[in-house]
N, C-alpha and C positions, 0 to 999 in steps of 0.2 A: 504493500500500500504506500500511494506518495504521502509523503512529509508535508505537512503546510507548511510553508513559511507565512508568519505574522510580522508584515511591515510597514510600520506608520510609526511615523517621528511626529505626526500630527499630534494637535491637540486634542481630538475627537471627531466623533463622528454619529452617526445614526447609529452606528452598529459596528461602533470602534469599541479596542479594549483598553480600559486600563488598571492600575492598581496603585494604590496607594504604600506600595515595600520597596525596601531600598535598593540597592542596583540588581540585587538578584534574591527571588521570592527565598523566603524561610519556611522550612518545613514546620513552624512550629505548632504542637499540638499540645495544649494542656489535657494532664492525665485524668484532670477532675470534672474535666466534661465528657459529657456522655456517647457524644456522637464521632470524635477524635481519637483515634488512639496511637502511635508510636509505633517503629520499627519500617523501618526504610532503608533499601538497599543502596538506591540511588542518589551520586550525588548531585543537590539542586545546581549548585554551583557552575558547576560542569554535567548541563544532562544529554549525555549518549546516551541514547533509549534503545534498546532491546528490538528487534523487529515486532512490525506491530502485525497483530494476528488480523485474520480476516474480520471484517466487519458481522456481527450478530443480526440473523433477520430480523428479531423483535419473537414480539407475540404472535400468534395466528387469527384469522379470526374466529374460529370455534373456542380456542383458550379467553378470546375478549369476551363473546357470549358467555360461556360457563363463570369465569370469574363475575361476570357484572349480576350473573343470576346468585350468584354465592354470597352480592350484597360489597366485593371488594372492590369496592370503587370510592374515587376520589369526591366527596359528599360532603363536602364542608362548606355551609353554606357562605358567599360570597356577595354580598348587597351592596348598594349604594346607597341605599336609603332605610329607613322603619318600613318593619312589615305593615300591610292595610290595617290589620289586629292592633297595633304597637300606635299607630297614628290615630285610630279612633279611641281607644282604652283611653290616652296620653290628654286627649284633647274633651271628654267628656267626665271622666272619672278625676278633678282635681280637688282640693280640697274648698276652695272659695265655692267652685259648682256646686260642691256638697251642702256648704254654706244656705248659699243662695235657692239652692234646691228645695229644702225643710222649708226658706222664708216663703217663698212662693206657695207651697203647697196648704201654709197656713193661710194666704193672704185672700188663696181662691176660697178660701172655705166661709173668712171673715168680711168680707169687704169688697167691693163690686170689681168690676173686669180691669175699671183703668189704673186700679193700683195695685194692678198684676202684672200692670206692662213688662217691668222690668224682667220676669223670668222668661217672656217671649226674645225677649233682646236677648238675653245670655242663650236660646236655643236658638237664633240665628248667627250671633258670637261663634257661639261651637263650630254651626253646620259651615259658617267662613273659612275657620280656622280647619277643619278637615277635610273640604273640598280643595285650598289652597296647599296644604302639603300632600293631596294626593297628588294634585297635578305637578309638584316638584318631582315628588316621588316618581313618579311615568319620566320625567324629562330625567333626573339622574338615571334609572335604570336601563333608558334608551341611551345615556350617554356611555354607560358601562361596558354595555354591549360592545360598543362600536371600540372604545377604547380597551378593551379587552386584549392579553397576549394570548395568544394561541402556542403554545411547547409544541415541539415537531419532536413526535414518537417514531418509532420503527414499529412495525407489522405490517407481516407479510412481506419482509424484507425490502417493505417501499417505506420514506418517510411519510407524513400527511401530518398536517397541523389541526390540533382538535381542540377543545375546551379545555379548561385545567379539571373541571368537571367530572369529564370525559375518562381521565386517566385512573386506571386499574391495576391492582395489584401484580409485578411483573412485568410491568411494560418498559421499554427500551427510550428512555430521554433523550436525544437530540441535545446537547450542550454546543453554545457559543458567545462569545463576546458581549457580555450584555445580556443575556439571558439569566434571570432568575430561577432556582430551585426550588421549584411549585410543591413538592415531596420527597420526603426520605429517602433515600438509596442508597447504593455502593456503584463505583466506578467499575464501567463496563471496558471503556473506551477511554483513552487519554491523550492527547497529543500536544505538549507543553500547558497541560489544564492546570489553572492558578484561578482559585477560588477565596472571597473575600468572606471572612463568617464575622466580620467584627462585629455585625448588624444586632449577631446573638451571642456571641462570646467575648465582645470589645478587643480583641487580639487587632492588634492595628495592620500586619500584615498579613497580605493572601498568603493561601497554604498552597503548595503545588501536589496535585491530587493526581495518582498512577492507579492501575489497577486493581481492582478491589476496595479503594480507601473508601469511606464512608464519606457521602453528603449531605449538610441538610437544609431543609425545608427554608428560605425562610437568605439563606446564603448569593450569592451569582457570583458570575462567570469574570475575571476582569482580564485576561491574558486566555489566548489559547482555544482548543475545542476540544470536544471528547460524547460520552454518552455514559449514563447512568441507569440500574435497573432500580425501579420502583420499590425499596421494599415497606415502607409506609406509606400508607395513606388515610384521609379523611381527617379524621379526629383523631388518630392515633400517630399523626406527624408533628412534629417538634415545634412548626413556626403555628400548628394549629392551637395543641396546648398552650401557647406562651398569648396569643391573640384568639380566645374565642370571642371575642365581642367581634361581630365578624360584621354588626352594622358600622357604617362610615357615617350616616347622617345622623351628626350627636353633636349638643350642645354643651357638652359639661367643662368645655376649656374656654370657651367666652366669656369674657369680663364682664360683659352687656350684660348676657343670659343670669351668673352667678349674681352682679348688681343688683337684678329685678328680683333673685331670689333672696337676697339681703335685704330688700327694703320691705317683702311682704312677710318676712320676719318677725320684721319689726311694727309691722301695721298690726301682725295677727297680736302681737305681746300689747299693743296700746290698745284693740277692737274691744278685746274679749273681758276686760274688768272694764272698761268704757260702757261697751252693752249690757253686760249685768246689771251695773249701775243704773243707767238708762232703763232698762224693762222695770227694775224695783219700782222707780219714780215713777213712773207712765201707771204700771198695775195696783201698785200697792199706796203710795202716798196719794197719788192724785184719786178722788173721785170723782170719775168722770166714765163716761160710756165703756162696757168692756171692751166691743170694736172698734170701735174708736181709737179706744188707749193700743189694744196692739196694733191696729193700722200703723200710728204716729209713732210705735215702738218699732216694726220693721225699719221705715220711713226712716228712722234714724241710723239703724245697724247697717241696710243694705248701699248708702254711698261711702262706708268705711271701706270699702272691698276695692280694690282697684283689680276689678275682673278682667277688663280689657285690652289691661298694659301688657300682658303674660301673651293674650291673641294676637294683638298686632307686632310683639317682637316677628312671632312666627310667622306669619304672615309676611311679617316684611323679609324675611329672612328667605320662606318659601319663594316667593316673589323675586328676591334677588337672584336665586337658582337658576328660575326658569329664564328670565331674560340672559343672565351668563349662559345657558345651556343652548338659545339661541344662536351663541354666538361660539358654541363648539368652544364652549369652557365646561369643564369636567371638576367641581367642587367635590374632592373627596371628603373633605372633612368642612362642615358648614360654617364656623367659626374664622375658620379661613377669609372668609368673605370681608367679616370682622377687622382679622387682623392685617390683611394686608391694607386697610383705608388707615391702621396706624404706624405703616412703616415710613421710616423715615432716611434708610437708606436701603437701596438697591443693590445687591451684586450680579454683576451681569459676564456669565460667560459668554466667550464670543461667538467660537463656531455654533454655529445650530442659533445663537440667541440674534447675536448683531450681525450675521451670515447665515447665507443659505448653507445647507450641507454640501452642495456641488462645488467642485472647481476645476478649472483649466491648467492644465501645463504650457504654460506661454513661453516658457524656453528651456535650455538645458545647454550648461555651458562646459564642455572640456574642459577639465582641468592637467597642468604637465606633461602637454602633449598628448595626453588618453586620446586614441581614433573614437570618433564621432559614432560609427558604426560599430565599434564594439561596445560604445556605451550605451546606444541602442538595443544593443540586444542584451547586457547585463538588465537594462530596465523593463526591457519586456519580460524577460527571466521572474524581475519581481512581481510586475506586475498581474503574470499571470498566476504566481507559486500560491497565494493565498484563498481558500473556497468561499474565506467570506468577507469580499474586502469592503474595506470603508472608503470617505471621500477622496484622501490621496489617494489611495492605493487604485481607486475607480479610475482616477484621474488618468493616472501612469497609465493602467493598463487600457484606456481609450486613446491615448497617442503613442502607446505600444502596444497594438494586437496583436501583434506577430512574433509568440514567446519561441526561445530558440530550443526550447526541448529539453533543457537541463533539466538533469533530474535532480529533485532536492534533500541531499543528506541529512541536513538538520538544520533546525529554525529556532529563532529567539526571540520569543514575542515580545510585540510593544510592551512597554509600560512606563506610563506617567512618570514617574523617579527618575528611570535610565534615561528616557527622551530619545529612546534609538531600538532598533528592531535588525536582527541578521538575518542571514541564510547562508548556509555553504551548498553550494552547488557543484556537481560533476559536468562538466563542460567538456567538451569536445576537446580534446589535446591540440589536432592541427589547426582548428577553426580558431582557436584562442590565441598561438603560438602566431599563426599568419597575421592574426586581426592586431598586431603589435600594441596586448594588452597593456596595463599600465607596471613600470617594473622590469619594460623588458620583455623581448621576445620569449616566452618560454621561462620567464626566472621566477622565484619562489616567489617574488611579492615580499612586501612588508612586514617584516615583526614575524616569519618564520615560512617554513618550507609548503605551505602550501598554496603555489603558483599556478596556472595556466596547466591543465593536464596531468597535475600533480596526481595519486589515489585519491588523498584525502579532500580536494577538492578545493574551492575558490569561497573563503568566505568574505561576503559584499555585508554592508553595515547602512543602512540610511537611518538619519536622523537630523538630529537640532546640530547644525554649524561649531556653534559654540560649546559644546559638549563633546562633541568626539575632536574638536581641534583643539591645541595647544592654546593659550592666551598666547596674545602679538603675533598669532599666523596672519602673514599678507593676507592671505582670501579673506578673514573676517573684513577688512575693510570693504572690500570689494562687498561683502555678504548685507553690512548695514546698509550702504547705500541701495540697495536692493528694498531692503525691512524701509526704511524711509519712505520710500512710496507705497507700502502699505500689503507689498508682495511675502510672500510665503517662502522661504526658500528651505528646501531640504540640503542635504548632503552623502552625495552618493562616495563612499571609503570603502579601501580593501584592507583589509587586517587580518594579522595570523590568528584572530581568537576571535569567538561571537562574543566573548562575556566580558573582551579586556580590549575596550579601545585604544588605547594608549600606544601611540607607534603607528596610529594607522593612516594611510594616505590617500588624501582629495583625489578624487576620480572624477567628479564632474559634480557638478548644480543645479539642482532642476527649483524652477521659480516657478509656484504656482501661484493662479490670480483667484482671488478669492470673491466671491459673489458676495455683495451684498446685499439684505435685506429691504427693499424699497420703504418700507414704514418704519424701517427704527430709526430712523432719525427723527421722526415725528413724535414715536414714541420716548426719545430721549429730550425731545423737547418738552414735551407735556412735563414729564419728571422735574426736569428744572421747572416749570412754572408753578409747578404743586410745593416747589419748596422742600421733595424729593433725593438726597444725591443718590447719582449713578456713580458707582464704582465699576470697572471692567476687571475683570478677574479672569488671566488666562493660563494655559499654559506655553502659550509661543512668543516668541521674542517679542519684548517690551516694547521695541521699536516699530515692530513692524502691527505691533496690536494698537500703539500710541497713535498711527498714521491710519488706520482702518478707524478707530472712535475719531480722530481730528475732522474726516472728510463726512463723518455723522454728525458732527457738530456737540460736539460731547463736552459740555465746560470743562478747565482741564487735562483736555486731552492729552497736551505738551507737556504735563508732570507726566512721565512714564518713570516706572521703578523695577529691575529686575529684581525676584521674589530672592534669588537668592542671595540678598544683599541685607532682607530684612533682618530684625531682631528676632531674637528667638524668644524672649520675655515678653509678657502678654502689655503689661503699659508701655516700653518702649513699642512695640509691634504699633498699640493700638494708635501712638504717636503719630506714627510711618506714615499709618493710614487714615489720618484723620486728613494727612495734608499734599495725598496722592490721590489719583485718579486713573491710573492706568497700572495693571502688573502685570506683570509677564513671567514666564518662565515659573508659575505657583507649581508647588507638588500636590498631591490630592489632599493629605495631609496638614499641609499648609491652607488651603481654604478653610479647611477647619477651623484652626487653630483663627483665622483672619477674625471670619463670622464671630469666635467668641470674643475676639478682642473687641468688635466693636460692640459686641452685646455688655463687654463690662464697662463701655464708654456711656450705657444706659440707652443707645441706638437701640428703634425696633427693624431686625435684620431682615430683610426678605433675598430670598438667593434664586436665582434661575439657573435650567441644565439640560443635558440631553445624554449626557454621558456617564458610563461610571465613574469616572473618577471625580463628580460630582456627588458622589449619593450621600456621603459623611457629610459634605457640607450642606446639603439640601436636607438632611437627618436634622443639625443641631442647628440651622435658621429659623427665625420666627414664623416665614412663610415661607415651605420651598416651591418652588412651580419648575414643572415637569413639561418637556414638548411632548407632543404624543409621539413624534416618531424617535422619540429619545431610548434608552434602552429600557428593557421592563422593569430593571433596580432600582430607575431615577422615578417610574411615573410609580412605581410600590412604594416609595418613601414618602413622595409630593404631596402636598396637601392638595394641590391645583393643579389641571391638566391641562395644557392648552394643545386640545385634538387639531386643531387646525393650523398646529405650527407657526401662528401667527404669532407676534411678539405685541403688533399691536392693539392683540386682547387684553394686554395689562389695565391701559387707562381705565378700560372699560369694569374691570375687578375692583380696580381702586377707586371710580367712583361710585360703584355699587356697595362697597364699603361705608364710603363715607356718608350715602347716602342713610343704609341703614344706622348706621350709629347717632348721627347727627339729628336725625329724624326722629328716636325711640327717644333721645335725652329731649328733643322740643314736647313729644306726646309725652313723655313719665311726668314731663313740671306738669302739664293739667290733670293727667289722675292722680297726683300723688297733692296737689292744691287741697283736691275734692277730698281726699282722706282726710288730709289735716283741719279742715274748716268741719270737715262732719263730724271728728272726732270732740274738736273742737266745743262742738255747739250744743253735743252730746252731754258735756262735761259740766258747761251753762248749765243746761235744759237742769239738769239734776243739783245742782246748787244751789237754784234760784228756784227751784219748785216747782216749776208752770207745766204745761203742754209742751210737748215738742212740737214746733209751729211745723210742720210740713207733713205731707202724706207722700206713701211711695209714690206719685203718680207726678207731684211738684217734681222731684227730686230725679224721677227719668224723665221728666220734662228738661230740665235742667240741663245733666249729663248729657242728651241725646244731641243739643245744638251747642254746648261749650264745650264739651268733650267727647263725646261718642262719632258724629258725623266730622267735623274737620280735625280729629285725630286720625282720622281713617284717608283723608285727602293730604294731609301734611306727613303719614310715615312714609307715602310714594312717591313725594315731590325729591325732585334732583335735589342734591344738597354737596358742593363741594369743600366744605371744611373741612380738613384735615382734623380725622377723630384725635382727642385729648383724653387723658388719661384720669382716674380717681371718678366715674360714672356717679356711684352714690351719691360723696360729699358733692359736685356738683349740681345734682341734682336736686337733693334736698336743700341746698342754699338759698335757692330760689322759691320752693314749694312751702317750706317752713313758714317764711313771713308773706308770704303770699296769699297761703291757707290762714293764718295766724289775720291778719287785714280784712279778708273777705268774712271769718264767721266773728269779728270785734264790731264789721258794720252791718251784718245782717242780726245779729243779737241784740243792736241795738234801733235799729229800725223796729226789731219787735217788741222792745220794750217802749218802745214809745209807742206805738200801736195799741197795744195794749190799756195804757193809759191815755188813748185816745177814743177807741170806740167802746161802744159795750152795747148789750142787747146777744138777743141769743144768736144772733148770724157775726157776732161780735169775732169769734176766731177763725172765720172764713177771710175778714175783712183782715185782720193781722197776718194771716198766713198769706193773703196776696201781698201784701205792703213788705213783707221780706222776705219775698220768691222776687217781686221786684228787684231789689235791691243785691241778694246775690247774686239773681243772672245778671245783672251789669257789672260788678264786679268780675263773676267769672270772664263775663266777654269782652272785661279789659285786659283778663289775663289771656286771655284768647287773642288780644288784638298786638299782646306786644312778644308772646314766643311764635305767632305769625309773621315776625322780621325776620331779615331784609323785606319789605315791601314789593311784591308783582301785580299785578291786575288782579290776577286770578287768589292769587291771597286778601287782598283787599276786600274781593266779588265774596269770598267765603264766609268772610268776617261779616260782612254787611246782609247777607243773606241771612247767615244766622241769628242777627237782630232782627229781621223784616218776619223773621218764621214765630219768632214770641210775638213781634207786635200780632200776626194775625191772630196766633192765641187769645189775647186781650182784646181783639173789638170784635171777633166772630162769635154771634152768642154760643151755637152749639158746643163752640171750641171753650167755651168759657166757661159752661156746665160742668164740660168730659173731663174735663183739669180740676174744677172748683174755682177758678181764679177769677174773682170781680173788686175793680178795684173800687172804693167807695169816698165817691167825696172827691175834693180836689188836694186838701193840705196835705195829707197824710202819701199819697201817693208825689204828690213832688219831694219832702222831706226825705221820701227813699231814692228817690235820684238824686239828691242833692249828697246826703250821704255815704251814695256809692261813687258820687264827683270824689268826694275827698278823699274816698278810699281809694279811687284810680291813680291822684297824685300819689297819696301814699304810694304805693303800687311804684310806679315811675323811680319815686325816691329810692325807695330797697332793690330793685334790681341796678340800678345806678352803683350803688354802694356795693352790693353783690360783684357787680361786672367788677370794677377796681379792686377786690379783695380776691378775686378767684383766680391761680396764677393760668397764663395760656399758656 
């Protein structure tokens, strides 16, 4: 069987490999993990491999039938969202529902239809709130689908790409570059396979995996190729046990989400002595009407509840799914959406993020006399030796198709670290000898006896310039000026060693031109305008990555920093990088360590990638986002998927972000107002000894046009603020004296009321005189977390006055409420009163704004 050779000095690729170990993979195995174990013949260092035996057909298909009927198959379930069960349970079964549930069912039984309303609104509430994440639901699992890897099995001694699903005990795995290990096995097949398990054992380098060794679940491919038999699966595989929470659509890491569970906390610890208090006074001190008294005792419990702040998170949350999933953005994890509206710095790989994966070889330069045509055919040589090549290597072999037949002795796969990839090849003794390789007609070559026609054969080396040459070789000059205009250039060496460059000699330079992305520059404008930075984080030369961001228009593009120059200590590091913009030459390793420097600089980090040697760093960013054509280790870690390889799907994340954050914090100040003034007035009502002036029916009148209807138009309005941090305390800052203002002037409207009218319609006329006066306060609080001002905000705001006035002059509307105002003084005094409470209002959030840091 031929030998692949693996060669790419590149950075990555679609379906490049690499790894984060140092010049050459370590075998190492700790004994205290389970899937690992010891005893290796071969040296990594130096791997001569043993001839490789015939390829294994796989399974059959009567062995798939019998195994799948025996139940062995890979059955772990895989979602992108809550099961239908999980979203209606979720959304029906909560405790405020419960709450509000009992008050209703008391209120149908006491007290006519309109001061029931409110349990119709919480079952239209629900029916929103489960219709809107079914329809996410449908849009992520349609996005799953599509973004799905398919493992290419062996059966039937044909390959064929199936479901991870699909796969059954005993089946033959397909291993390459980039490919994750979907289930437990043992190595069938090996051909310089190096596998990264850091994912589940933190071992920072790949292990190089021969036959027989154990893999697991949960692990990929970053060098090399090979095939594995199945021997776990479902639930009884390693990455299954350590992750059964196998839903993605989950809120339990969002600030917001954990916020709103903080504050109804705290609503339930002040409701529930509140309302006890409140029912005593209502049933037992006062005498007055039984239905009556508990009418005016729900009336009072049921706007402590902020029911519908918990609906519209999700809602807003569902909502931002679908329009991303429109746009072939793939949200694994929902929070995501969150936290990329609070990043504040970007890191941006290039190839695949700031470049398309394709490129050109736009030329190739002899170097020391090397014939033109024998360096053509070492290049075709490579570019055809590899089965699964990436962008160079594609490149090469489309302006080399015509490989010369060498057969390939052995091969050294890419890896990140080394920054160079060999092969030794068996050449034609006369064809090499005549083609007056480099070295000499016939002579050994460089750094030892294996020349042109030699047995041992011809080992060729491409990679990074800078790395297999000397410091102060002439061609590097020659090489930057090249990197200056924004070009790629490899370096084609002959060397007596695959594993030891040192000694070896420039054969030629191939410059490839690298595609750029048409929208990222747009997209790197936007970022600066957001207030955003972009950081480039790559692995190819600083110069030539500095000149590819310059002609995107990248602020700081001209600070370029070669990585390995950086500090190794995490504040000098994070120093580097607070005041660079461009690196190059990072190890896989190194982006990691980047990402946490700026995480300890208190940055919220979001990292982009396509490739393995992105996955650590895409692991411990705050958001990592994954291309979809990237490898399947980068879109398994991601929080965010962009199936459409567009980059200029970001903005689109980031304002869907900010939109919800910015939106839930305008909607929490108006239900969490209505807590505090209800709680508030509660507290009154029971002090002072009276009636509680309002009936459920005031009170969902209320809610329904200051908070119910434009909380629902203001969680989907655009919002691009950059989300801020401490959700709570901000929240409450504003609610506190808000709610505190609104139930000081509507308690006191009623107490003037009171000693205004009297006769037995006396507390109908009190109870309009301060439903007055709170809805205008509420609809000043309405009118200024409505800022900035648009049309349509303005139209909302006024609407929702115009829908009370009709209240108050329509008789029948006057009846179904109870609301008739009486007299002229008494109803001006509660406007005039809720004037002074609006300036208030104005003053405290004034005072507020200045105290609240941005």
């Amino acid at each position: 069987m031929t030998q692949s050779a693996r060669i790419e000095p590149d950075e990555h690729g679609p379906d490049h490999d690499h790894s984060n170990n140092s010049d050459s993979a370590r075998d190492r195995r700790p004994a205290d993990h389970p899937a690992i174990d010891a005893g290796s013949e071969l040296d990594p260092v130096h791997p001569v491999r043993p001839p490789t035996p015939a390829p294994a057909t796989g399974l059959s298909s009567a062995q798939v039938a019998e195994r799948i009927a025996r139940g062995e198959i890979n059955d772990v379930p895989v979602r992108s969202s809550r099961s239908t069960a999980d979203i209606i349970r979720g959304n029906v079964f909560t405790r405020f529902n419960a709450i509000i549930g009992v008050l209703w069912a008391i209120m149908l039984i006491v007290a006519p239809i309109q001061d029931s309303l409110f349990g119709f609104v919480i079952i239209a509430n629900t029916g929103i709130g489960i219709i809107q994440e079914l329809r996410a639901k449908k849009t992520l699992d349609g996005l799953a689908v599509i973004g799905e890897a398919k493992p290419t099995v062996r059966r039937d001694g044909k390959p064929a790409e199936i479901s991870t699903s699909e796969i059954v005990l005993g089946d033959l795995v397909e291993l390459g570059p980039g490919d994750k290990v979907v289930v437990d096995g043992k190595v069938a097949e090996a051909d310089s396979l190096e596998i990264d398990e850091s994912l589940l054992t933190g071992e920072a380098d790949p292990v190089l995996k021969r036959p027989g060794d154990p893999v697991m679940s949960g692990s990929f491919v970053v060098a090399g190729g090979g095939a594995f038999t199945a021997t776990k699966v479902g639930r009884e595989a390693y990455a299954a046990q350590l992750a059964e929470e196998a839903s993605r659509f989950t809120l339990v890491h969002s600030e917001l989400r954990s916020g709103i569970s903080t504050i109804l906390k705290y609503v339930t610890w002040m409701m529930v002595p509140t309302a006890i208090g409140l029912i005593i006074s209502q049933l037992v001190v006062k005498n007055a009407d039984l239905k009556d008294s508990i009418a005016r005792t729900v009336g009072g419990i049921v706007p402590m509840i902020p029911e519908g702040l918990v609906l519209l998170t999700s809602v807003a949350f569902a909502i931002g799914v679908i329009r991303l999933g429109r746009k072939q953005c793939l949200v694994q994890e929902l929070p995501a959406i969150e936290g990329l509206a609070r990043v504040d710095v970007v890191c941006l790989d290039k190839t695949g993020t700031l470049t398309e994966g394709g490129m050109d070889v736009a030329e190739v330069r002899p170097l020391g006399g090397a014939d033109p045509a024998y360096v053509a055919r070492v290049l075709g040589a490579i570019g055809t030796a590899d089965p699964r090549p990436n962008a160079s290597q594609k490149a090469i072999a489309e302006a080399y198709p015509d490989g010369p037949g060498w057969r390939v002795l052995d091969a050294l796969p890419f890896s990140s670290a080394r920054k160079y990839s060999g092969a030794r090849f068996a050449e034609n003794a006369e064809e090499a000898a005549g083609a007056g390789g480099p070295g000499g007609s016939g002579s050994a070559g460089p750094g030892g006896p294996a020349g042109p026609g030699s047995s041992e054969g011809s080992a060729w080396l491409l990679g990074a310039p800078d790395v297999l040459l000397a410091p102060g070789d002439p061609v590097l000059g020659e090489i930057d000026q090249l990197n200056e205009q924004g070009l790629r250039v490899l370096l084609l060496a002959r060397a007596g060693s695959l594993e030891d460059p040192v000694g070896a000699r420039a054969t030629a330079l191939v410059v490839l031109e690298q595609r750029l992305r048409p929208d990222a520059s747009d997209t790197l404008a936007y970022f600066a305008d957001q207030d955003v930075t972009a950081k480039v984080i790559s692995g190819d030369n600083a110069v030539s990555v500095g000149a590819v961001a310059a002609k995107l228009g990248l602020p700081g593009a001209e600070q370029t920093v070669d990585a390995r120059t950086l500090p190794t200590e995490r504040d000098a590091m994070a120093e580097a990088l607070e005041s660079g913009a461009v690196f190059g030459r990072v190890s896989p390793q190194q982006k990691r360590d980047m990402v946490g420097a700026l995480q300890s600089r208190g940055h919220t980090v979001a990292m982009t990638g396509d490739g393995v040697n992105d996955v650590l760093a895409l692991k411990d960013a705050d958001i990592g986002v994954a291309m979809g054509s990237g490898s399947e280790a980068t879109r398994a870690v991601a929080q965010i998927v962009l199936l459409n390889n567009s980059f200029s799907t970001l903005p689109s994340v980031v304002a869907e972000g900010r939109r919800v954050i910015g939106n839930i914090t305008r909607v929490a100040t108006l239900f969490l107002t209505k807590t505090v003034y209800s709680v508030l007035l509660a507290i009154l009502v029971v002090i002072s000894q009276v009636e509680y002036p309002f009936l459920p029916r005031h009170l969902t009148l209320l809610a329904t046009l200051t908070i119910g209807v434009p909380a629902f138009f203001l969680a989907l309005a655009p919002n691009k603020e950059r989300a801020r941090p401490h959700f709570v305390r901000r929240v409450m800052r504003y609610a506190i004296p808000s709610g505190i203002i609104a139930a000081a002037a509507t308690f006191t409207t009623y107490l003037l009321a009171r000693s205004h009218y009297s006769g037995t319609d006396a507390l109908d006329a009190e109870t309009s005189a301060a439903t007055l006066t709170l809805f205008l306060v509420a609809l000043w609080v309405l009118a200024i977390v409505a800022r900035p001002y648009t049309w349509w905000r303005i139209a909302l705001v006024a609407t929702m006055g115009l829908g009370f006035l009709i209240v108050l002059v329509v008789p029948w509307l006057q009846e179904f409420f109870a609301l008739k105002l009486v007299g002229t003084a008494m109803p001006w005094t509660a406007v005039g009163i809720a004037a002074g409470a609006g300036v208030l209002l104005e003053v405290a959030w004034r005072v507020v704004d200045r105290r609240v840091p941005a």
